[in-house]
N, C-alpha and C positions, 0 to 999 in steps of 0.2 A: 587359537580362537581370538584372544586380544589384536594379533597383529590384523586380523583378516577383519573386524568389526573397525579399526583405527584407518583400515585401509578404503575400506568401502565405504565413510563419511566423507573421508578425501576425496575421493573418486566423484560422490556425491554432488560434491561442489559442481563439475563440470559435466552432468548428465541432466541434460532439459525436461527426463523423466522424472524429476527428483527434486526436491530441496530443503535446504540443513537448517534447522529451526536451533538458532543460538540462543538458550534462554529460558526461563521457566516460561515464559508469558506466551512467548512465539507457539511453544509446545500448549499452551491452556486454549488458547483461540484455536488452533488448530480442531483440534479434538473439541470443543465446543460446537465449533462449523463446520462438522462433519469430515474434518482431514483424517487419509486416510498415514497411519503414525507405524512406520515399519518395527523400529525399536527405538528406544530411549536409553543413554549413556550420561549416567549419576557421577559425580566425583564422592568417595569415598568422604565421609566427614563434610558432604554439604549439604544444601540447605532444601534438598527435595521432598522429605518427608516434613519441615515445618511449612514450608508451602504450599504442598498439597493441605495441608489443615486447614489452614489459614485464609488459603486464594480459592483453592477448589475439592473440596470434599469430596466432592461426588465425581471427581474424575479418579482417587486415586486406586481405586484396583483396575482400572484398565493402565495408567499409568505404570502402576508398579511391577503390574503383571509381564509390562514388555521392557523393565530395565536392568542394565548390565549396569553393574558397580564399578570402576577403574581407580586404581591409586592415580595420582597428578600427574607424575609423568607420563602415564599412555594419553591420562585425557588430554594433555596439550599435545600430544602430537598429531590431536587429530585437526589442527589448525591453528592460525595466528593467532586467532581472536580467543579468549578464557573466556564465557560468562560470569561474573561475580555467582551468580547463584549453582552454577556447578554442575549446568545441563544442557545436554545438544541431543535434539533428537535426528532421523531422518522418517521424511515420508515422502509420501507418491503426491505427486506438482498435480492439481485440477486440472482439467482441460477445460477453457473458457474460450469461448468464440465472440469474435466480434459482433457478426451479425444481430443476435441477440439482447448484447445491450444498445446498439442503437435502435432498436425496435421500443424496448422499454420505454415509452412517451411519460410513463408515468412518474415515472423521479427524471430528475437530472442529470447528468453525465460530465466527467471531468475531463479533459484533455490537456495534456501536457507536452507539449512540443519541447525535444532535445531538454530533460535536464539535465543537469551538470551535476546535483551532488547526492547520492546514491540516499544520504540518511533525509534529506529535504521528501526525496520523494517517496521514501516509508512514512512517514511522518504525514504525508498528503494522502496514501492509503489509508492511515489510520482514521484521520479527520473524517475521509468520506464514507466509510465505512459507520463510521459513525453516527456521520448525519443521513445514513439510509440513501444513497447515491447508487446512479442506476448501474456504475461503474468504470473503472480510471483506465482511460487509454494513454498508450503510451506512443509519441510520433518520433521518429526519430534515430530506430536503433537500439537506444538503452536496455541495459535487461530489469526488466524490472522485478526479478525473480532472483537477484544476488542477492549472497544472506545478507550483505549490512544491510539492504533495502526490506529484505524480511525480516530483521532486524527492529529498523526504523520504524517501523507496520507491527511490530509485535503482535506477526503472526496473523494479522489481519486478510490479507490476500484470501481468507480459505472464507471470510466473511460476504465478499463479494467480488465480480468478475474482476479481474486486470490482466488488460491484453494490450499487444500490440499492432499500431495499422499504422497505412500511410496517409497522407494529413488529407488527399486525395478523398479516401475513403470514408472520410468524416465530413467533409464537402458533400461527397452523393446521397447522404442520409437521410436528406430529408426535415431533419430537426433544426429549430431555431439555432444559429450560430453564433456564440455570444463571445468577445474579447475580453480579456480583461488585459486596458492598456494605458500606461501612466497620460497616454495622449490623447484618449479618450473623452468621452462625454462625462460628466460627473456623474456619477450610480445614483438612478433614480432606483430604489426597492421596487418599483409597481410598474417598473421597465423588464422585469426580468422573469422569465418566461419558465412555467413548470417544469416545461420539458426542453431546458435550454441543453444544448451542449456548451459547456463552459469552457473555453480555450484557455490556457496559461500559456506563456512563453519561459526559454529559461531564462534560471535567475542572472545572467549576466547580459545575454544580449537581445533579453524581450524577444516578440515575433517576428517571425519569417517574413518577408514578403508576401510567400505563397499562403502564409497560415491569414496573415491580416486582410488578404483578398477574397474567404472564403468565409468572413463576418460580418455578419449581417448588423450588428450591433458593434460599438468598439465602446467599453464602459471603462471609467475610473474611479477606484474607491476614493472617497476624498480624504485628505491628510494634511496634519499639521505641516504650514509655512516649513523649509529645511529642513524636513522630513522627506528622503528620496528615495525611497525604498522598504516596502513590506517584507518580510520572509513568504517565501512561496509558501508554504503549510498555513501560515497564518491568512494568508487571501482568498484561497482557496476554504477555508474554515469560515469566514467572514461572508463568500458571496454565498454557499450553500445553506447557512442559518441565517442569512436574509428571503433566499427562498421557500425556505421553512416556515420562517415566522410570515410571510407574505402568505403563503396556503393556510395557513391553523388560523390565521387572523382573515379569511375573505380574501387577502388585497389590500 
């Protein structure tokens, strides 16, 4: 029974039907946001019953009800990566459609052209998720459904859509197209539009060609003299609570 549950987290990894919540936290948002949590795998002697107390009471009999106990060495074998806290679950991946968050006019939308680093762009999940975003597309390829990036997202993905399209398909939509670009205009707040679609570029070589042709806007955050560079989570965090504070405030 151990081999076959060590096996099929493994396996997990690489089934588009699936994905491996490394974590108490990944597992808390999950089940929060309606994911749906096939089983849950505890290390023996760790820290999932002070957590459940602690972080989420009222998740823990559904929690406990679906988990298997393992001494250390099965649990490592079910991948590279250990959580400190001593928990990996597996559930069933959403199915999220483009279509429908470009429609959503009423929040904003993130886009992310080619990033490069798997935990930047959980970390940008998180932020928008946060900031009630209409949801983060991804251009480019990337999967944005790798556990370090569900990870990075702590589990946030089941919070709001993230999908992938081609940068094409974020051009025909309809929605304001907004850049954010070191070359840019300086970010006026009461420039930026409710239902913008926000472009990011990645973190090392900014926008495409194609992506920067299809902005209707090309904005820059302003920044300190010899200061050349934001963290992408963090600009993406900056341009969404300016459009925040721009709606709750008027304008």
């Amino acid at each position: 029974m151990i081999n076959r549950l060590v096996e099929r987290v493994r396996a997990a990894r690489e089934d588009p039907r699936a994905v491996v919540l490394e974590g108490f936290h990944p597992l808390k948002h999950a089940l929060r946001f309606g994911g749906e949590v096939e089983v849950v795998v505890a290390l023996l002697g760790g820290e999932l019953g002070e957590l459940l107390a602690s972080h989420a009471p009222e998740l823990a009999e559904a929690v406990l009800g679906k988990t298997v106990w393992l001494e250390r060495a099965d649990f490592r074998r079910m991948g590279a990566y250990e959580p400190h806290t001593g928990v990996v679950a597996l559930a069933r991946r959403p199915l999220y459609h483009l279509a429908p968050v470009l429609a959503d006019r009423s929040r904003p939308a993130v886009v992310l052209e080619d990033p490069r680093h798997r935990g930047n762009l959980g970390a940008v999940i998180r932020v928008a998720a946060a900031a009630q975003a209409a949801g983060v597309i991804a251009v480019g390829g990337v999967d944005p459904w790798h556990p370090t990036t569900v990870r990075g997202a702590v589990g946030l993905h089941f919070a709001l859509p993230v999908v992938c399209a081609e940068i094409e398909e974020v051009g025909a939509s309809g929605r304001p197209i907004v850049a954010l670009d070191p070359e840019g205009e300086p970010l006026d707040p009461s420039l930026l539009p409710a239902d913008g679609a926000f472009l990011f570029g990645s973190e090392r070589a900014g926008l495409s060609p194609k992506a920067a042709q299809i902005a209707g806007q090309r904005l820059a955050l302003p920044m300190r003299p010899g200061v050349s560079s934001l963290n992408l989570a963090t600009t993406v965090a900056a341009v969404l609570y300016l459009v925040r504070l721009c709606r709750a405030g008027g304008r």
